[in-house]
C-alpha positions as CSV (number, residue, x, y, z in Angstrom):
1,X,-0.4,22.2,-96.1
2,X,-0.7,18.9,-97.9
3,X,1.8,18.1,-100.3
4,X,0.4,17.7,-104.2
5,X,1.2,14.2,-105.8
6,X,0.6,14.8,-109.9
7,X,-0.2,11.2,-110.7
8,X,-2.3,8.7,-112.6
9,X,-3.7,5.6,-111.9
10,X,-1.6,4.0,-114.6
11,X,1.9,4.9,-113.9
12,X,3.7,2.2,-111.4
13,X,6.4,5.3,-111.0
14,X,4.0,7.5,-109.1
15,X,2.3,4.5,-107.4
16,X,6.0,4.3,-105.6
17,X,5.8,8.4,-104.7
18,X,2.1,7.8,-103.6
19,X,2.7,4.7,-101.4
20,X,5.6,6.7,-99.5
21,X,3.7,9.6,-99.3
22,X,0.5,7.3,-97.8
23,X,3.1,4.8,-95.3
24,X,5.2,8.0,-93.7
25,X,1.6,9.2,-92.9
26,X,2.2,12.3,-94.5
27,X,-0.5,14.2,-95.7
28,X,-0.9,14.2,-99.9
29,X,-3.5,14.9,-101.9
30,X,-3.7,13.5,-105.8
31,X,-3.6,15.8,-108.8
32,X,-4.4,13.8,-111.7
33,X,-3.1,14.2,-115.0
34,X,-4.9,13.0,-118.3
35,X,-1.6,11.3,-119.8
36,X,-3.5,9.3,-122.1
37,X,-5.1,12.4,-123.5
38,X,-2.0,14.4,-123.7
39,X,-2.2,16.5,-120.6
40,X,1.5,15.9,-119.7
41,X,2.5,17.2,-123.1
42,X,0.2,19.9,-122.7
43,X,2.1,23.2,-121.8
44,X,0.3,23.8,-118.2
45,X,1.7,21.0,-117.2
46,X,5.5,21.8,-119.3
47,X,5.5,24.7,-117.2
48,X,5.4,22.7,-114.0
49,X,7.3,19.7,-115.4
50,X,9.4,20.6,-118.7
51,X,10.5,16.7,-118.8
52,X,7.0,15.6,-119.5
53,X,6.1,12.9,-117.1
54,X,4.6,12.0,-113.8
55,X,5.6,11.9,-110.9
56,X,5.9,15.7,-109.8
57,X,5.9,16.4,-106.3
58,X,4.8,19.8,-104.8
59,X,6.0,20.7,-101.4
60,X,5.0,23.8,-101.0
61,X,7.5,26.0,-102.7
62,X,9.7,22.8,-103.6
63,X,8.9,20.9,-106.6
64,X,10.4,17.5,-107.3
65,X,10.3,15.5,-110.5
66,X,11.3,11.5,-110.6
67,X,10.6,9.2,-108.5
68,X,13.9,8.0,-107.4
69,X,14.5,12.3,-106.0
70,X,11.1,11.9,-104.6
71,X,11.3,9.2,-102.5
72,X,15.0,10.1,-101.0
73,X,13.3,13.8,-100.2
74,X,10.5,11.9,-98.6
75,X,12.9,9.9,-96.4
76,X,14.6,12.5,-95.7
77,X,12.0,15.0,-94.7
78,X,9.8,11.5,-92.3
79,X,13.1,10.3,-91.0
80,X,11.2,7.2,-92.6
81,X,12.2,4.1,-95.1
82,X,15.5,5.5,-95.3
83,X,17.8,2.4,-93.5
84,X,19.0,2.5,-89.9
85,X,22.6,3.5,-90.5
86,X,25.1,5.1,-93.7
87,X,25.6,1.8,-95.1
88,X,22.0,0.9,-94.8
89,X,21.1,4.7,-96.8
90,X,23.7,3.8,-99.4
91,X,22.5,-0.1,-99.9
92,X,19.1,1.3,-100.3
93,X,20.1,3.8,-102.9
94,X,21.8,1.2,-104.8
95,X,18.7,-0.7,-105.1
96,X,17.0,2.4,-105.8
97,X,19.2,3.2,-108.8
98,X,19.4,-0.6,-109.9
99,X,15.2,-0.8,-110.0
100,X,15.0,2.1,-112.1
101,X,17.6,0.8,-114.5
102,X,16.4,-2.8,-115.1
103,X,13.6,-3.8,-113.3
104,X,10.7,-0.3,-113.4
105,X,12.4,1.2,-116.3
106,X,11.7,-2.4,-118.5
107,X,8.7,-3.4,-116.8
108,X,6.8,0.2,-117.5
109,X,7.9,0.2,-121.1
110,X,6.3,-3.3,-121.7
111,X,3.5,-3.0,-120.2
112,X,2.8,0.3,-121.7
113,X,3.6,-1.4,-125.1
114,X,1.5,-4.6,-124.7
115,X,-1.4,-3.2,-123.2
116,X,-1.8,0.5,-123.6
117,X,0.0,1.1,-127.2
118,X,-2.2,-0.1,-130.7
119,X,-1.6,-3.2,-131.5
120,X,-0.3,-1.7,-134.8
121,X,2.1,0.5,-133.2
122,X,4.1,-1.7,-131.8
123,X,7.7,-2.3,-132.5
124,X,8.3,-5.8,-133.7
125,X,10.5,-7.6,-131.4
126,X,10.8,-5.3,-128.8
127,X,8.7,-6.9,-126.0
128,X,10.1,-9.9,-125.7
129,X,13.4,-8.1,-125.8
130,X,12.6,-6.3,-123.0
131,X,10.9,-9.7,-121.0
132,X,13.8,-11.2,-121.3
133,X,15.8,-8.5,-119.4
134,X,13.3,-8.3,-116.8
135,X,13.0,-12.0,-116.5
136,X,17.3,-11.7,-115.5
137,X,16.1,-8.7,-113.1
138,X,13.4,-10.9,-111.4
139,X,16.2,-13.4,-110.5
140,X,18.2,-11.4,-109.2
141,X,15.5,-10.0,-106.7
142,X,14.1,-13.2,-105.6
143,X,17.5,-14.5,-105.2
144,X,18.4,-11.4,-103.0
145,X,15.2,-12.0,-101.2
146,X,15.4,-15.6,-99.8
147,X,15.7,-15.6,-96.6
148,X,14.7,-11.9,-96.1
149,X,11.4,-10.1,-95.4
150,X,12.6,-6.4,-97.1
151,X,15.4,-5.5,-99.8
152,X,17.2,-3.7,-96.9
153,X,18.1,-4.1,-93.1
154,X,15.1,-5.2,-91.1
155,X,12.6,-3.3,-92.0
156,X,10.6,-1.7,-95.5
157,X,12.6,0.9,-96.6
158,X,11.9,3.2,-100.3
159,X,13.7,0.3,-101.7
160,X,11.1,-1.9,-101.7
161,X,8.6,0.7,-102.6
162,X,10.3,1.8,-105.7
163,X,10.9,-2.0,-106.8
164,X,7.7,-3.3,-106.3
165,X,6.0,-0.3,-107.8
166,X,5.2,-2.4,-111.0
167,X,4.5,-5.9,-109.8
168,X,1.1,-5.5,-108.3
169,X,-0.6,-4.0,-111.4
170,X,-3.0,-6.6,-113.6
171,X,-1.8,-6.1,-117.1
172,X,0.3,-8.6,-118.7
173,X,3.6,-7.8,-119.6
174,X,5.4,-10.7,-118.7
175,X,5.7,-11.0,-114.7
176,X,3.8,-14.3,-112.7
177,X,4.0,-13.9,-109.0
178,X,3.7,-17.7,-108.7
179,X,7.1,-17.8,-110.6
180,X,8.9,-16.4,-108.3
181,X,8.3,-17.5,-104.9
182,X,10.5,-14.9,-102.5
183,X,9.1,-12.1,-104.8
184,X,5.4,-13.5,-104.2
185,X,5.8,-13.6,-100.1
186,X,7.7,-10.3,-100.3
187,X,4.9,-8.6,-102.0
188,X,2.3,-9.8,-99.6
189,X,4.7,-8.4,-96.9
190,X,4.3,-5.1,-98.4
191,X,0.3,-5.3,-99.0
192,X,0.1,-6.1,-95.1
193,X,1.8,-2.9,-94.4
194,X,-0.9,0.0,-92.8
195,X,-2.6,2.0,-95.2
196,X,-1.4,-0.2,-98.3
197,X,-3.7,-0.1,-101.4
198,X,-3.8,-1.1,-105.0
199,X,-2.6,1.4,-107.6
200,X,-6.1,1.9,-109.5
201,X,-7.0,2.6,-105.5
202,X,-4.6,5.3,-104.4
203,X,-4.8,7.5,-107.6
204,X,-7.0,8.6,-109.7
205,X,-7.4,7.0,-113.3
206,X,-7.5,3.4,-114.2
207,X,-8.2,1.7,-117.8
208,X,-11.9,1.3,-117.4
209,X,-11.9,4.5,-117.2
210,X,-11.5,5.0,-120.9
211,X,-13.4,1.4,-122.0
């Protein structure tokens, strides 16, 4: 039975679930969810997810909320992306923990406040807050990157699916691949991966959608 993926085009944090789901060659099938129409505040959805938000993961009679859980349960289960040894599984989990806290957690909030939020709604101040904090995360990848082809060990791991997550979608919000030049090559490393697709191509939704 294919596993469910509740998702949206728009949402980098189920992009990483999705592009697991799609490189372990597991099979998935999208459930979309109308977050810009209220659908994940809608009580249907409550009763599957009482936090609110995508991602949500159906495995049959297991069902898994945030990414980070996710992704370790999809390692887990594939025997894939997970590191080569104990140290390995910790270092990505450290990564793991560090994207959501500075690098996902800032970069969704921008860019769902510069691009996606009324230009009248929007806190004063807070963006380029919240670029400025990225732009110290960014550093601290590309630094870790030079000289390496994946955040962990020799190989892509659910480390660099959950940090890249963000970085390939077209809004603004205050990330330039050309700024950072062992992000950029990294990125490409994981495009070139098998089965690899844009966001707005592996779930359902996108802003033209409601244009």
């Amino acid at each position: 039975m294919a596993m469910k993926l509740y998702c949206f085009g728009e949402s980098g944090n189920a992009y990483k679930c999705a592009l697991a789901l799609t490189l372990t060659g597991t099979e998935w099938e999208p459930v979309f969810v109308d977050f810009f129409r209220g659908e994940a505040r809608s009580p249907a959805f409550l009763a599957i997810n009482p936090m609110g938000e995508v991602p949500v993961l159906v495995d049959g009679e297991t069902t898994l909320t945030q990414s980070g859980v996710i992704l370790d349960y999809l390692s887990s289960k594939t025997g894939q992306l997970g590191g080569r040894s104990a140290a390995e599984r910790r270092e990505v989990l450290r990564w793991l923990f560090w994207d959501n806290h500075k690098l996902s957690g800032q970069a969704g909030t921008t860019r769902f406040l510069g691009n996606f939020l009324a230009p009248e709604k929007r806190p004063e101040g807070v963006i380029p807050f919240l670029q400025g904090r990225m732009k110290a995360a960014y550093k601290v990848l590309d630094a870790h990157l030079a000289g390496r082809d994946w955040i962990v060990g020799t190989g892509p791991t659910i480390a660099d699916l959950s940090c890249c997550s963000y970085l390939y979608y077209p809004e603004p919000f205050g990330f330039d691949r050309k700024d950072w030049p062992n992000i950029d090559r990294w990125l490409d490393g994981i495009a070139a991966l098998p089965g690899w697709k844009h966001p707005y191509d592996m779930m359902p939704g996108n802003p033209s959608d409601r244009a």
